[in-house]
PyMOL CGO cylinders between C-alpha atoms (Angstrom):
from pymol import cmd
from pymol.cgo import CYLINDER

trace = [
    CYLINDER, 6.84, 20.04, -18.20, 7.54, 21.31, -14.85, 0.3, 1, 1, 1, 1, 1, 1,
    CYLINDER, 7.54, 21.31, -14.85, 10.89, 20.87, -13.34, 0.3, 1, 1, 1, 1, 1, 1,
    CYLINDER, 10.89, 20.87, -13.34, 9.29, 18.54, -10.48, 0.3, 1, 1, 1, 1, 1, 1,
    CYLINDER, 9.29, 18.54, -10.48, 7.43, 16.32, -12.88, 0.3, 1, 1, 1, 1, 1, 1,
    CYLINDER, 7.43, 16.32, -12.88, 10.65, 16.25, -15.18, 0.3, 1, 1, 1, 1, 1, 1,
    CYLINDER, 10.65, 16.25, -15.18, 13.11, 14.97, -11.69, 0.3, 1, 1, 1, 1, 1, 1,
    CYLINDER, 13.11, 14.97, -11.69, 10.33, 11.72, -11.11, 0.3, 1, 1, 1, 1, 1, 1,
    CYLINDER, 10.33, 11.72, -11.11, 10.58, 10.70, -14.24, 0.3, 1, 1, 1, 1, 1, 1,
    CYLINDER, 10.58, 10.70, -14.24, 14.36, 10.54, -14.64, 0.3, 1, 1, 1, 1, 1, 1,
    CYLINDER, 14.36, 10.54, -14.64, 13.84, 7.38, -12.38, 0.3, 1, 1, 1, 1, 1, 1,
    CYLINDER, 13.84, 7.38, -12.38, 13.11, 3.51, -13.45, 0.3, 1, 1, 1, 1, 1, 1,
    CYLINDER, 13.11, 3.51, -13.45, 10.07, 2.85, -11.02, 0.3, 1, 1, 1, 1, 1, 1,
    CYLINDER, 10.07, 2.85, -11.02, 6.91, -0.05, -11.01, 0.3, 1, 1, 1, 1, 1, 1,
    CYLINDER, 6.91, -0.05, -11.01, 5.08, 1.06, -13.92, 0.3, 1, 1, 1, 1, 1, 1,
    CYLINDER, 5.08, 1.06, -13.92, 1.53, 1.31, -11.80, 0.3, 1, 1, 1, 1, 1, 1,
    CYLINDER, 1.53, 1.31, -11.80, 3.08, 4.90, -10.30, 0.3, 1, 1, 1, 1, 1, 1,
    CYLINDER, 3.08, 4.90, -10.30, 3.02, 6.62, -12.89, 0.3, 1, 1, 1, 1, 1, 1,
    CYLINDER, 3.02, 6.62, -12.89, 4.89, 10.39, -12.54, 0.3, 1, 1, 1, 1, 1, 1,
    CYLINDER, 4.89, 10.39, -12.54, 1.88, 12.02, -10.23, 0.3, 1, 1, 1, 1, 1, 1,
    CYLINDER, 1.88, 12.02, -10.23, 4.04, 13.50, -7.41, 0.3, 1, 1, 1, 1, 1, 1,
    CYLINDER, 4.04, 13.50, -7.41, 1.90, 11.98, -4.68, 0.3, 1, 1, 1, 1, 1, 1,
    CYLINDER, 1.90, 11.98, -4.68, 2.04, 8.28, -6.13, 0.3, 1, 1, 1, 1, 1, 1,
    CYLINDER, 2.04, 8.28, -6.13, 5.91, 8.30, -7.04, 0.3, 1, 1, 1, 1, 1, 1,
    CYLINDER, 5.91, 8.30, -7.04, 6.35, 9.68, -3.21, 0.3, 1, 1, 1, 1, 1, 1,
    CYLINDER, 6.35, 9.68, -3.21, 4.27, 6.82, -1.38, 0.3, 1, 1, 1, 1, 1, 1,
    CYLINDER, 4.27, 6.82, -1.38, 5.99, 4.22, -4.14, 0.3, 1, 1, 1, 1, 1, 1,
    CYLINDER, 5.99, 4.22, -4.14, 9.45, 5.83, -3.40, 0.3, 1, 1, 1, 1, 1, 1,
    CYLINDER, 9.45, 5.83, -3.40, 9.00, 6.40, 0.45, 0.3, 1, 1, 1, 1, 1, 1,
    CYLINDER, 9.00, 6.40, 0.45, 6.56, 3.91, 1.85, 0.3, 1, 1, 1, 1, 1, 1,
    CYLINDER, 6.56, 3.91, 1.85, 5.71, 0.77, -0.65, 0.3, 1, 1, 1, 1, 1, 1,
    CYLINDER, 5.71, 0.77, -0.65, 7.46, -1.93, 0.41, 0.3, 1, 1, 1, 1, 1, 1,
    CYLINDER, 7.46, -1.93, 0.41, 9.10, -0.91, 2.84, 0.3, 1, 1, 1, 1, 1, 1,
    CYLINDER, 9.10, -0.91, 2.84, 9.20, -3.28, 6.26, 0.3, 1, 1, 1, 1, 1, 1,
    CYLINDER, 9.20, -3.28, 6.26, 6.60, -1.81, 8.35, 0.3, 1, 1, 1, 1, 1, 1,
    CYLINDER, 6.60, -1.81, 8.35, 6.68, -3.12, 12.72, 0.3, 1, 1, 1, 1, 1, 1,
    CYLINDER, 6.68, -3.12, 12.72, 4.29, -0.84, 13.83, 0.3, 1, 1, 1, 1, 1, 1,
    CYLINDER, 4.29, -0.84, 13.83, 0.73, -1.51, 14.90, 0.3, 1, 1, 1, 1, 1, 1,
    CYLINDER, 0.73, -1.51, 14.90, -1.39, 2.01, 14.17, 0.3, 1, 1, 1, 1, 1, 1,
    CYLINDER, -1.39, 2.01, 14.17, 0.56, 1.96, 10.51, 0.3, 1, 1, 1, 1, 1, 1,
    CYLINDER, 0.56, 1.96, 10.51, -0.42, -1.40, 9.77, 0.3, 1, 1, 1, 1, 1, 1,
    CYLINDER, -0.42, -1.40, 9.77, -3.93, -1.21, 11.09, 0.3, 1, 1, 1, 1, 1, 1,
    CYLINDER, -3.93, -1.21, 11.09, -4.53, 2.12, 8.83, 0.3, 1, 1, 1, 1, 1, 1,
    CYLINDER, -4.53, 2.12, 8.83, -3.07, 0.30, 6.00, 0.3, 1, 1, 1, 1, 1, 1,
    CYLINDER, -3.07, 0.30, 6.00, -5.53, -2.55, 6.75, 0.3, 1, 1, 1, 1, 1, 1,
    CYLINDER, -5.53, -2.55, 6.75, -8.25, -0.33, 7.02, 0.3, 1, 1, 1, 1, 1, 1,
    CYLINDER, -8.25, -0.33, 7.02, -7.37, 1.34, 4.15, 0.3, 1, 1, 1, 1, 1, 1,
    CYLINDER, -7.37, 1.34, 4.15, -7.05, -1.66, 1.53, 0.3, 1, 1, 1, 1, 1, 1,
    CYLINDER, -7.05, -1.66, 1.53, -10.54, -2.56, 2.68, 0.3, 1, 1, 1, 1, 1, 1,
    CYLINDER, -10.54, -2.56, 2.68, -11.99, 0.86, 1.71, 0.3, 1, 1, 1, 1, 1, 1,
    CYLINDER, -11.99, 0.86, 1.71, -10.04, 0.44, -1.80, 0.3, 1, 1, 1, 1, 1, 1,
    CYLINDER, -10.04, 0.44, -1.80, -12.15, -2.61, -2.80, 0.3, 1, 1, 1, 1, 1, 1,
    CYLINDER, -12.15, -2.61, -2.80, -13.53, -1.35, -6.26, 0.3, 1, 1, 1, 1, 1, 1,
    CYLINDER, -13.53, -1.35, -6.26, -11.49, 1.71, -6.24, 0.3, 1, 1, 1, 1, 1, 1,
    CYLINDER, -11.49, 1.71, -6.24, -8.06, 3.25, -6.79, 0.3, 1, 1, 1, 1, 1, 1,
    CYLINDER, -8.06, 3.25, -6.79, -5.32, 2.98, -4.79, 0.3, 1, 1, 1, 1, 1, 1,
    CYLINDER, -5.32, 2.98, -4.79, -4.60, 6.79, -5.39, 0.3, 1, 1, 1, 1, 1, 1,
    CYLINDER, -4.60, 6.79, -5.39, -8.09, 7.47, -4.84, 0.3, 1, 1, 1, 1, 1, 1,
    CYLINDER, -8.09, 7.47, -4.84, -7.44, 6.52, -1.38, 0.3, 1, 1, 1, 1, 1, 1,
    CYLINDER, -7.44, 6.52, -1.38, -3.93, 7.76, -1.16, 0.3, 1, 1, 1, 1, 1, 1,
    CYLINDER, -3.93, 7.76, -1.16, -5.52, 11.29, -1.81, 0.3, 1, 1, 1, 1, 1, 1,
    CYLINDER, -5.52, 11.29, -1.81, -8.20, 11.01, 0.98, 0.3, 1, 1, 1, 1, 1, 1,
    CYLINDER, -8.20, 11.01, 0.98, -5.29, 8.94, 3.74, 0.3, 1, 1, 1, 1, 1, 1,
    CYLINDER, -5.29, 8.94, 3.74, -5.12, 12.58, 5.93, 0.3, 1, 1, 1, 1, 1, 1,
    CYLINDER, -5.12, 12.58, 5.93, -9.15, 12.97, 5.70, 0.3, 1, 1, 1, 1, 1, 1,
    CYLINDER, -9.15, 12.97, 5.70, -9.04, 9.33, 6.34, 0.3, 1, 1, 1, 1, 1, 1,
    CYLINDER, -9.04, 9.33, 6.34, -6.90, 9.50, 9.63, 0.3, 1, 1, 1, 1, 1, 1,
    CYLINDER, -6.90, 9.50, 9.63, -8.70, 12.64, 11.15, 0.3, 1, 1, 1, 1, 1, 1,
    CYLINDER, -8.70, 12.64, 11.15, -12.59, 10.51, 10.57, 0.3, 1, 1, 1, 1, 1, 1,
    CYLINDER, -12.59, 10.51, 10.57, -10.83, 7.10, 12.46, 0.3, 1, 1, 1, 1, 1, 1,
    CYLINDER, -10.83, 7.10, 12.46, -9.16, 8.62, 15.53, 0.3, 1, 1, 1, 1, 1, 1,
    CYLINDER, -9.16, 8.62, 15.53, -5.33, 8.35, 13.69, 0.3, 1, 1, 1, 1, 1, 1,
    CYLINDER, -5.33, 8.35, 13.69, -6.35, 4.87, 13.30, 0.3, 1, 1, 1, 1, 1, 1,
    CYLINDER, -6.35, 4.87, 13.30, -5.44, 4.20, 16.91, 0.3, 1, 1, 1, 1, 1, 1,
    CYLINDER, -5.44, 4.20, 16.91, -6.81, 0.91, 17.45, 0.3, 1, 1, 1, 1, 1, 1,
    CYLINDER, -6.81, 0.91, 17.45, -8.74, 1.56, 21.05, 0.3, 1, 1, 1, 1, 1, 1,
    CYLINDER, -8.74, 1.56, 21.05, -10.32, 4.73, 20.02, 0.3, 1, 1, 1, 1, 1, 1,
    CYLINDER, -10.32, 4.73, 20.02, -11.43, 2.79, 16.74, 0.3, 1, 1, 1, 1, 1, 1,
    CYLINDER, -11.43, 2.79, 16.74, -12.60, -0.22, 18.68, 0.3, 1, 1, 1, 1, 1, 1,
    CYLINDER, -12.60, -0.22, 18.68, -14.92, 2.14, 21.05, 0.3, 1, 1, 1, 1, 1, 1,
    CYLINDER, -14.92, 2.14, 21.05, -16.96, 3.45, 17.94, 0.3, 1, 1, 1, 1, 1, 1,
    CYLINDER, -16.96, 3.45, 17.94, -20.22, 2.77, 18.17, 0.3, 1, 1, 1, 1, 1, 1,
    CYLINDER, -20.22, 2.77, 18.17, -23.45, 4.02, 15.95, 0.3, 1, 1, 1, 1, 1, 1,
    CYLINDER, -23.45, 4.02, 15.95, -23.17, 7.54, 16.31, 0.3, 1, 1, 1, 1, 1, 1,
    CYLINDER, -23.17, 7.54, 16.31, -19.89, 7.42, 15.13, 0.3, 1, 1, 1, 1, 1, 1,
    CYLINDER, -19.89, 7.42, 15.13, -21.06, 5.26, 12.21, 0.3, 1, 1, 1, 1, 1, 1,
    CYLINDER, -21.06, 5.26, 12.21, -23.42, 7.91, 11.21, 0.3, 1, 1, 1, 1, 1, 1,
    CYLINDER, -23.42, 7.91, 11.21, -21.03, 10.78, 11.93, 0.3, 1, 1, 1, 1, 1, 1,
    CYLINDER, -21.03, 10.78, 11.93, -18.70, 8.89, 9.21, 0.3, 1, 1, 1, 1, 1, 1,
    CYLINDER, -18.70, 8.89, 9.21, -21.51, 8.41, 6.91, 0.3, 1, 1, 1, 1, 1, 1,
    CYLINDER, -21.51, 8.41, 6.91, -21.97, 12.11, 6.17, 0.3, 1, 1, 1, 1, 1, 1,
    CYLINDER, -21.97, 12.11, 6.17, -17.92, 13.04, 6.06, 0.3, 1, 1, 1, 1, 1, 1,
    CYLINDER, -17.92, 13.04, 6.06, -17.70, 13.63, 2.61, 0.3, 1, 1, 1, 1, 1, 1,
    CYLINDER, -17.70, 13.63, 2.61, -13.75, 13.72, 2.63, 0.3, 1, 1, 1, 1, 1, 1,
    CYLINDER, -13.75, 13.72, 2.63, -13.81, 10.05, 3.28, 0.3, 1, 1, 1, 1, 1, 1,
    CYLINDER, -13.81, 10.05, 3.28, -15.62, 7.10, 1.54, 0.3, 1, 1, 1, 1, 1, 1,
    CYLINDER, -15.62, 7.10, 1.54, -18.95, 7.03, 2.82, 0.3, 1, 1, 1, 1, 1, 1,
    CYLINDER, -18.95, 7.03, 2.82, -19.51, 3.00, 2.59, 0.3, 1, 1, 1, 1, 1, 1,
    CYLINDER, -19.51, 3.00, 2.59, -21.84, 1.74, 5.52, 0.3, 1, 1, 1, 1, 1, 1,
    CYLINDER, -21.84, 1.74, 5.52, -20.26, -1.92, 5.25, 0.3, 1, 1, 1, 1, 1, 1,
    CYLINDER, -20.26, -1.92, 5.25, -16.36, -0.98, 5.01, 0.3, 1, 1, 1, 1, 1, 1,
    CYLINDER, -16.36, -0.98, 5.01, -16.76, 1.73, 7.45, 0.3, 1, 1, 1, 1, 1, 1,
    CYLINDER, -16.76, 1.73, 7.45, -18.65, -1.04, 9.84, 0.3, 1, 1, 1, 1, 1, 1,
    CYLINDER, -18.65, -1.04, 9.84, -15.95, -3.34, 8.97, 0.3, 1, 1, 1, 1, 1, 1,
    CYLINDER, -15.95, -3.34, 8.97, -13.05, -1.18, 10.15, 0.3, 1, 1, 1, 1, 1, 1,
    CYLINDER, -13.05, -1.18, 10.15, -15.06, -0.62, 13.60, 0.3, 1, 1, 1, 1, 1, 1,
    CYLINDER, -15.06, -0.62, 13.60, -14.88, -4.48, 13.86, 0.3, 1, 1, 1, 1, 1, 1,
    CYLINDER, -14.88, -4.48, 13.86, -11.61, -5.23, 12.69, 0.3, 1, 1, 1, 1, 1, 1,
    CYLINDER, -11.61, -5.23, 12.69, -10.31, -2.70, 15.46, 0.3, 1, 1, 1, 1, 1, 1,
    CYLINDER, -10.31, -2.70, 15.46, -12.24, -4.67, 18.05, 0.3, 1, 1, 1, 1, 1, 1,
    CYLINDER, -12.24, -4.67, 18.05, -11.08, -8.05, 16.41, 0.3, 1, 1, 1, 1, 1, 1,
    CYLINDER, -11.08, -8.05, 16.41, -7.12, -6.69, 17.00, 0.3, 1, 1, 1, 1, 1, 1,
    CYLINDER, -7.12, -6.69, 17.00, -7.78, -6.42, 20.72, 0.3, 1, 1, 1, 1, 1, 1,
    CYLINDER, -7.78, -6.42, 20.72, -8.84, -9.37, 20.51, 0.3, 1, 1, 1, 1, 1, 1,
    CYLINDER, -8.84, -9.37, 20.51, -5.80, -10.88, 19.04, 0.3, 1, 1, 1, 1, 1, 1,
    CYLINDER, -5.80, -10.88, 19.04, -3.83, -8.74, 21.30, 0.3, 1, 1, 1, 1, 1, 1,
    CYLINDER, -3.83, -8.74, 21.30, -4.97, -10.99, 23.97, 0.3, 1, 1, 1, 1, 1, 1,
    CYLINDER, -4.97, -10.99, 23.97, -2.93, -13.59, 22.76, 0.3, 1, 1, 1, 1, 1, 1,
    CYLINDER, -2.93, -13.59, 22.76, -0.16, -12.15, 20.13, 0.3, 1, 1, 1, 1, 1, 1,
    CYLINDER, -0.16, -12.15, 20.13, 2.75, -9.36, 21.28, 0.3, 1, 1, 1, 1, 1, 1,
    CYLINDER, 2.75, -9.36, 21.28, 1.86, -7.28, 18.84, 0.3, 1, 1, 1, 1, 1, 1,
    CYLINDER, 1.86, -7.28, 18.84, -0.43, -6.79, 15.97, 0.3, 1, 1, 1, 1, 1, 1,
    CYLINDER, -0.43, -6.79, 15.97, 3.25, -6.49, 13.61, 0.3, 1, 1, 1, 1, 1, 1,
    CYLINDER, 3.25, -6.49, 13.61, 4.23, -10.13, 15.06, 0.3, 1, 1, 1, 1, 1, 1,
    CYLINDER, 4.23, -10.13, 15.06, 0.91, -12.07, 14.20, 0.3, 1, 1, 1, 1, 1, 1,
    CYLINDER, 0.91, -12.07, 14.20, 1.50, -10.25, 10.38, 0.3, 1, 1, 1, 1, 1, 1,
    CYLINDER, 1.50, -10.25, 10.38, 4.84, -11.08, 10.14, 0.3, 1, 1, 1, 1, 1, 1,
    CYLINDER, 4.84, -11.08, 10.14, 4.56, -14.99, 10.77, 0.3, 1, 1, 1, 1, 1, 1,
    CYLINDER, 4.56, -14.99, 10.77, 3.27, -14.69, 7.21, 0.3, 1, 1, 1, 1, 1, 1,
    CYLINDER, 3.27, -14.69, 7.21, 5.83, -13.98, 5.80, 0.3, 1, 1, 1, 1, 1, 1,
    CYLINDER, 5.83, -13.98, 5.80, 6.34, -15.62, 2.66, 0.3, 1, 1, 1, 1, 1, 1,
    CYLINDER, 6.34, -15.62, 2.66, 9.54, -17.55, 2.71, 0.3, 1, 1, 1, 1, 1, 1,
    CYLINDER, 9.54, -17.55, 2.71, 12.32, -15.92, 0.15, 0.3, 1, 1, 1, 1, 1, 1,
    CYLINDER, 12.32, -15.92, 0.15, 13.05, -19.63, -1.48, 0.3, 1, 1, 1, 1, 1, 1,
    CYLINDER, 13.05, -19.63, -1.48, 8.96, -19.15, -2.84, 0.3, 1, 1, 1, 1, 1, 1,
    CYLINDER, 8.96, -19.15, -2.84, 9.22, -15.59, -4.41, 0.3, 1, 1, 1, 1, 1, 1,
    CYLINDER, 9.22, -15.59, -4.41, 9.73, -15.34, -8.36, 0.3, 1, 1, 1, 1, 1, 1,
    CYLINDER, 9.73, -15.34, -8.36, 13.33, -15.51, -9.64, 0.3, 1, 1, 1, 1, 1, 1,
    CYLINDER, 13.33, -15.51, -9.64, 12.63, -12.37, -11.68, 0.3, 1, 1, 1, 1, 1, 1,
    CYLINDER, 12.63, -12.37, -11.68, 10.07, -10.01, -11.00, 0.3, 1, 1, 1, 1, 1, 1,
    CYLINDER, 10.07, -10.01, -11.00, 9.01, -8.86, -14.08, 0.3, 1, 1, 1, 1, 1, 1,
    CYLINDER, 9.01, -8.86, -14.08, 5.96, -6.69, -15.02, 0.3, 1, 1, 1, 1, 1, 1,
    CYLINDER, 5.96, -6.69, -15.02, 4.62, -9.80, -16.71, 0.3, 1, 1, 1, 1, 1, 1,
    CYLINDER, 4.62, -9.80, -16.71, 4.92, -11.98, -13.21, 0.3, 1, 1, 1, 1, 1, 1,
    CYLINDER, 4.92, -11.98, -13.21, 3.97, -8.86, -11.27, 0.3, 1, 1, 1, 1, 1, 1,
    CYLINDER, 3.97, -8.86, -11.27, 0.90, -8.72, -13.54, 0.3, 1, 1, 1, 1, 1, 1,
    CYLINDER, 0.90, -8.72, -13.54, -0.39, -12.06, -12.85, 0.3, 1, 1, 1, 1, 1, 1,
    CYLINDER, -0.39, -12.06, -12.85, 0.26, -12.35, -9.05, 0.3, 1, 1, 1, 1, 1, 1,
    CYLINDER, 0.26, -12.35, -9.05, -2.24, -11.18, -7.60, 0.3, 1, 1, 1, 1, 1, 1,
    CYLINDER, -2.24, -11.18, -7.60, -2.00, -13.72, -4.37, 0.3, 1, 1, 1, 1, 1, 1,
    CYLINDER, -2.00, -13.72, -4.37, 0.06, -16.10, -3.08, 0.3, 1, 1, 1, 1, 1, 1,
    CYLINDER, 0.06, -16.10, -3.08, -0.04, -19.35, -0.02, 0.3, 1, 1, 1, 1, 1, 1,
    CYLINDER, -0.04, -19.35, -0.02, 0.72, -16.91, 2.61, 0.3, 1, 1, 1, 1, 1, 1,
    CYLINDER, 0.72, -16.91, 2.61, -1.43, -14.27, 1.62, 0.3, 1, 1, 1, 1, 1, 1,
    CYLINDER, -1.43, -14.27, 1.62, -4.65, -16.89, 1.55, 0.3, 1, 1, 1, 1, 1, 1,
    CYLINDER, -4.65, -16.89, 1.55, -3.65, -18.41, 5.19, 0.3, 1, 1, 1, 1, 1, 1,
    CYLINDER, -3.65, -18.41, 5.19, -3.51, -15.11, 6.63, 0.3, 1, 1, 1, 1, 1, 1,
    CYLINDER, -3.51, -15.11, 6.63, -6.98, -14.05, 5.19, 0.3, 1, 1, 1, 1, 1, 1,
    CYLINDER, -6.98, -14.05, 5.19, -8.28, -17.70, 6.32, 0.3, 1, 1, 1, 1, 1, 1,
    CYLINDER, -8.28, -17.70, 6.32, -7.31, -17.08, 9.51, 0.3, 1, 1, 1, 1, 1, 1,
    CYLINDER, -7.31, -17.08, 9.51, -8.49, -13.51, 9.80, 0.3, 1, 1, 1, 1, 1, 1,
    CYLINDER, -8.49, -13.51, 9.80, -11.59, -14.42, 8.69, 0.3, 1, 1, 1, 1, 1, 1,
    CYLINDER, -11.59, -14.42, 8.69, -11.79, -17.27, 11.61, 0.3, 1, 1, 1, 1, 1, 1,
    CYLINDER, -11.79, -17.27, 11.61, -11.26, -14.47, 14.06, 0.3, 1, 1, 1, 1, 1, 1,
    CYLINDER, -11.26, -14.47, 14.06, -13.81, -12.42, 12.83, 0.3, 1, 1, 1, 1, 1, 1,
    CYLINDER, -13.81, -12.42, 12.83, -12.11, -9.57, 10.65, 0.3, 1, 1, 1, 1, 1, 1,
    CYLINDER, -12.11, -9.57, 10.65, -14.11, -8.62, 7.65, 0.3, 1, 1, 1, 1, 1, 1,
    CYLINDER, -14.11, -8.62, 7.65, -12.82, -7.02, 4.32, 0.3, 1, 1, 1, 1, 1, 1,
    CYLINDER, -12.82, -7.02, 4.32, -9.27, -9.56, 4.43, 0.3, 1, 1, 1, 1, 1, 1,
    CYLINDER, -9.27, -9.56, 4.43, -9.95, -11.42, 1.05, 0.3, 1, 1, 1, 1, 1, 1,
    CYLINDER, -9.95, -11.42, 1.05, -6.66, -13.52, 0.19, 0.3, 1, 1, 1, 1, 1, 1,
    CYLINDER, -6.66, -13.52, 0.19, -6.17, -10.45, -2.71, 0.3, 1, 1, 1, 1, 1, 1,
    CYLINDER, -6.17, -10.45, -2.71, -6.35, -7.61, 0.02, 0.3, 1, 1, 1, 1, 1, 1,
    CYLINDER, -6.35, -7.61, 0.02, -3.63, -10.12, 2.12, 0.3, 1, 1, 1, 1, 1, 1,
    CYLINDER, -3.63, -10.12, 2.12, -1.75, -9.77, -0.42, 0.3, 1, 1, 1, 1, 1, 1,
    CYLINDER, -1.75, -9.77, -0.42, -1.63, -6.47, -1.21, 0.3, 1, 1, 1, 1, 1, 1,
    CYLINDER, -1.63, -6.47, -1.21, -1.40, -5.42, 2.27, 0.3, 1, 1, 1, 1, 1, 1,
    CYLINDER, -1.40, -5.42, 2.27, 1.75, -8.00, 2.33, 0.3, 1, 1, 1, 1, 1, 1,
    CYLINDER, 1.75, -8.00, 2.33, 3.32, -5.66, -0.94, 0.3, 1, 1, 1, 1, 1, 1,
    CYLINDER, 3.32, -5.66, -0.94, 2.50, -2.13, 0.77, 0.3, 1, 1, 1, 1, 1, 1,
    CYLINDER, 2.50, -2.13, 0.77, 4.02, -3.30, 4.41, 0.3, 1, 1, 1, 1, 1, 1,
    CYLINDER, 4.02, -3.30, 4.41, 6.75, -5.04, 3.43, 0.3, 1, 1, 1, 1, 1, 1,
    CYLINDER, 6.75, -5.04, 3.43, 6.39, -8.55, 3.97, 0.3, 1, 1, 1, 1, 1, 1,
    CYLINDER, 6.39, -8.55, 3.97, 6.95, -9.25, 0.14, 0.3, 1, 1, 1, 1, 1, 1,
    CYLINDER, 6.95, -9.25, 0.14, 9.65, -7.15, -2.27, 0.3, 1, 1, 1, 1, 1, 1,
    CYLINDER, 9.65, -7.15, -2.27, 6.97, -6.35, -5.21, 0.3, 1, 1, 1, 1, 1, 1,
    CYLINDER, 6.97, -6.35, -5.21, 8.98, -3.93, -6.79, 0.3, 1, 1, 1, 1, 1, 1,
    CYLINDER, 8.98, -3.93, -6.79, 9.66, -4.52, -10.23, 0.3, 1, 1, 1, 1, 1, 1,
    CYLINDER, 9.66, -4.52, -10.23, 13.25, -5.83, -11.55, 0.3, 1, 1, 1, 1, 1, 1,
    CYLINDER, 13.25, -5.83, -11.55, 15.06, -2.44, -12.72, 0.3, 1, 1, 1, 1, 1, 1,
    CYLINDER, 15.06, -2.44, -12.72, 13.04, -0.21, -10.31, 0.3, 1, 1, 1, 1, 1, 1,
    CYLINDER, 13.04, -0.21, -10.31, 15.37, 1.63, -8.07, 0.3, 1, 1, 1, 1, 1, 1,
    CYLINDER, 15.37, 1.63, -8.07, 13.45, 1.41, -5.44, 0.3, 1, 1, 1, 1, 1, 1,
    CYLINDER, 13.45, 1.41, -5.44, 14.03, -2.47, -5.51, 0.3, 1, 1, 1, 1, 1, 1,
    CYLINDER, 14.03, -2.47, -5.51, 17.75, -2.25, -3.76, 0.3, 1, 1, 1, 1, 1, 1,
    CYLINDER, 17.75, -2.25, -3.76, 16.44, 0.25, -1.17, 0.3, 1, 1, 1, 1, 1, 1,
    CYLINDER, 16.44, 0.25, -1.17, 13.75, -1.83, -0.25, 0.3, 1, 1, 1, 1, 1, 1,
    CYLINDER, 13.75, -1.83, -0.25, 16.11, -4.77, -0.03, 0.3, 1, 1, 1, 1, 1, 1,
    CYLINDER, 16.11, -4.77, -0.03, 18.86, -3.00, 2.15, 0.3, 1, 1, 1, 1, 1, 1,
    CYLINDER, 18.86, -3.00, 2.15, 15.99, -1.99, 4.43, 0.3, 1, 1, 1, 1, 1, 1,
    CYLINDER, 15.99, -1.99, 4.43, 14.69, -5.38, 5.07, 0.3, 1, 1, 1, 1, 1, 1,
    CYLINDER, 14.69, -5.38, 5.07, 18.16, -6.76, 5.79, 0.3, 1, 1, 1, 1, 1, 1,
    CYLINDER, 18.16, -6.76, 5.79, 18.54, -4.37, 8.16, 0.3, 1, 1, 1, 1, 1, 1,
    CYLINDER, 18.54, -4.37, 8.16, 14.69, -5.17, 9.58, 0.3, 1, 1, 1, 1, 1, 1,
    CYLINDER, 14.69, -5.17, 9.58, 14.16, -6.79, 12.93, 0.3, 1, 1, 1, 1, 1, 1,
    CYLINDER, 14.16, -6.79, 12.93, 11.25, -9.41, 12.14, 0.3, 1, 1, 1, 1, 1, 1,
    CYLINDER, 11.25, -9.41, 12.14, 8.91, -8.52, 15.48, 0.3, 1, 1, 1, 1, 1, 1,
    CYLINDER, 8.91, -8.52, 15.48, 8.04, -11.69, 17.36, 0.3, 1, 1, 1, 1, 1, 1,
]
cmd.load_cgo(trace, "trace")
């Protein structure tokens, strides 16, 4: 065992981690936390739509390859692809090469300047979701965790994307994209990542 694998697993943690370096990091460091800012929660959109039928780590591994094939994920540049770029995306094999979920990102960036039209920011349209505390599980449980795989919120923001035209926002992807961004504390009771994630949405400005 080496001494780094050893450190990561002296620590309680959500059970779907694991100990692989790069998955404790992103669980540690990023899941859950209270995201405001546009390009990170377009990627992260982006990104749970190329998961569908995949890993999360699958994609986790390719995010970098991911970022250099969609501009950073900079929603203008995105929006401004057209069919070459489709094609040119097509043959990166660092990336996955899925004709529909690569077509769907291209819209969805073209859908958020849309919305931009109308909302401050991409962060403040998300955030109106937020599920109220009051609604959450008393105890979060790997049982609970296990079986929530939605919630209310979740399936009136994928409604509503789906009115405005964004493709790949099933109420499941909501959801998840709710756990990774912060709007919902999915972290497991007696992970210690739980109180961090807590202490950092106290101290969150909700964007409106």
């Amino acid at each position: 065992m080496t001494r780094s694998t050893s450190a990561l697993q002296q620590r309680e943690r959500c059970g779907w981690c694991g100990t692989l370096e790069d998955y404790c990091h992103y669980h540690d460091q990023e899941w859950g936390f209270p995201v405001d800012d546009d390009r990170r929660l377009f990627e992260k959109l982006c990104l749970e739509g190329f998961q569908s039928g995949l890993s999360w780590l699958t994609i986790l591994r390719k995010r970098e390859a991911f970022r250099r094939a969609f501009a950073n994920f900079e929603i203008d540049k995105v929006a401004r692809f057209d069919e070459r770029d489709v094609e040119r995306l097509l043959d990166d094999a660092s990336i996955v090469r899925h004709r529909g979920k690569i077509e769907a990102a291209i819209n969805n960036a073209q859908r958020a300047r849309e919305l931009l039209e109308t909302e401050s920011s991409l962060a403040a349209y998300f955030w109106k979701f937020e599920p109220d505390p009051k609604s959450r599980p008393g105890k979060l449980t790997p049982e609970v965790l296990k079986a929530m795989t939605t919630c209310p919120e979740a399936a009136a923001l994928s409604k509503d994307l789906k009115k405005r035209g964004w493709k790949f926002v099933g109420p499941t992807t909501m959801y998840a994209l709710m756990q990774a961004m912060g709007l919902v504390n999915d972290h497991r009771e007696g992970c210690w990542t739980r109180a961090e994630v807590q202490r950092a949405r106290k101290a969150f400005k909700v964007p409106r």
